[in-house]
C-alpha positions in Angstrom: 64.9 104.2 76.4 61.9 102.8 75.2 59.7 102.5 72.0 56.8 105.7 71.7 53.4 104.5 72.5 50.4 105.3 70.7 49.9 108.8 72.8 52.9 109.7 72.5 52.7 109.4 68.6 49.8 111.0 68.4 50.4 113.6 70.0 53.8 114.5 68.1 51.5 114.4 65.4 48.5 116.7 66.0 51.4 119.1 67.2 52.2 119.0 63.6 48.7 119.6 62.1 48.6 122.7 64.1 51.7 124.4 63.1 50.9 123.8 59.4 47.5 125.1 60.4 48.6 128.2 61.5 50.9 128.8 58.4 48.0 128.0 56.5 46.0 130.3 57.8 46.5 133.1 55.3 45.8 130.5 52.5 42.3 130.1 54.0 41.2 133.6 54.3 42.6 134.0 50.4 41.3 131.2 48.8 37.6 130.6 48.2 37.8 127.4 46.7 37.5 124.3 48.9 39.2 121.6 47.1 41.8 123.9 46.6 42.7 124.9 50.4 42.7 121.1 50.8 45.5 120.3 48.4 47.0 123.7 49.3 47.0 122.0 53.2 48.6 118.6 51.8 51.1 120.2 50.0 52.2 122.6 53.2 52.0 119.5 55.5 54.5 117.8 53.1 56.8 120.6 52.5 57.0 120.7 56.1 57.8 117.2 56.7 60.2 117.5 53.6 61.9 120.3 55.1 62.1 118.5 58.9 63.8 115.4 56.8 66.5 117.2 54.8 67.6 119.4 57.7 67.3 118.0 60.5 67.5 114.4 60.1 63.1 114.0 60.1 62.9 115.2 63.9 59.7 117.8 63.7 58.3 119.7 66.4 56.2 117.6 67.0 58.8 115.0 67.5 60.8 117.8 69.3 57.8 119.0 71.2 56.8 115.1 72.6 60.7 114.6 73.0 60.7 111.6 71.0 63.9 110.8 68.6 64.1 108.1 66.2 65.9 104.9 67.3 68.5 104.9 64.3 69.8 107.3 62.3 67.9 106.5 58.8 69.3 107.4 55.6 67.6 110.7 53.9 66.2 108.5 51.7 64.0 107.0 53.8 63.2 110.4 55.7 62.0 111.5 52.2 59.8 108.1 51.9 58.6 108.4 54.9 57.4 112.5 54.6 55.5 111.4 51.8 53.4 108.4 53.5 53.0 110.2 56.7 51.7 113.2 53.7 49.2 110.7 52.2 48.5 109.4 55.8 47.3 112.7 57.2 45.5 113.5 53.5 42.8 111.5 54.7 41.8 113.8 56.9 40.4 115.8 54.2 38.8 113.4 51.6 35.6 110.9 52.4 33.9 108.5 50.7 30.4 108.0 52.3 30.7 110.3 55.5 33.1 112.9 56.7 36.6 111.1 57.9 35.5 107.8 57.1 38.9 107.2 55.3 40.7 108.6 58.3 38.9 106.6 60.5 39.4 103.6 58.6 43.4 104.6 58.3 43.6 105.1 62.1 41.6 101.8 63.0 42.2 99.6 60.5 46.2 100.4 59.1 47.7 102.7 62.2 46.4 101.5 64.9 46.6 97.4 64.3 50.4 98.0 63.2 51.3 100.3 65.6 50.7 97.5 68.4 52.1 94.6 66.4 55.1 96.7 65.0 55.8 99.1 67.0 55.6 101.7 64.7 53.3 103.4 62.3 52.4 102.0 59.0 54.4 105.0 56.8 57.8 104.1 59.2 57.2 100.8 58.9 56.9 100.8 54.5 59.8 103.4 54.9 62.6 101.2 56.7 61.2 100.1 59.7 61.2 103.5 61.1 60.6 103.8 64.7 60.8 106.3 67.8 62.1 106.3 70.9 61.4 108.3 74.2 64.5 108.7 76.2 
């Protein structure tokens, strides 16, 4: 068993994006306000990863999916802590300051990716307990 990698990460996580895509699909066709779809999309991605981290001890389909697992079993509360960083984390996909995704771009490249290789893990599992995944 070993620690995820960056790929591996990431791609738990756009598996992620996508199913909350599609079950917000219906929101977007029903909603004509902008700013409104985008907080409509945070809120689905975090009652997703809320849901993933009361049931089923934070393993999402994207997790599933990748076949990653955590390396411990965290307590809920940290699960909870953790849905709402990786929540602000991905919210930056969706709000820019001087360009579109600048603040994503600056979250991947700057936070993610520089603790990722020194930690291990991503910032949001690292502020919630020291979170990290495993592929087995």
């Amino acid at each position: 068993m070993r620690k995820t990698n960056i790929h591996e990460k990431i791609y738990a996580s756009i598996i992620n994006v996508i199913i909350v895509f599609v079950i917000f699909l219906p929101f977007y066709f029903l909603i004509s306000n902008l700013l409104f779809k985008k907080f409509i999309f945070i809120s689905l991605f975090f009652i997703y990863s809320f849901i993933f981290a009361v049931y089923y001890n934070g393993r999402d389909f994207g997790m599933m999916i990748a076949k990653t697992h955590w390396k411990e079993k965290y307590p809920l509360k940290n699960h909870i802590i953790y849905s709402a960083l990786y929540t602000l984390s991905f919210s930056t996909l969706f709000f820019w300051i001087i360009f579109p995704f600048d603040l994503f771009l600056l979250n991947m490249l700057i936070i993610q990716l520089p603790c990722i290789l020194i930690t291990k893990t991503t910032f949001h599992g690292y502020l919630s307990g020291k979170m990290t995944t495993i592929k087995r």
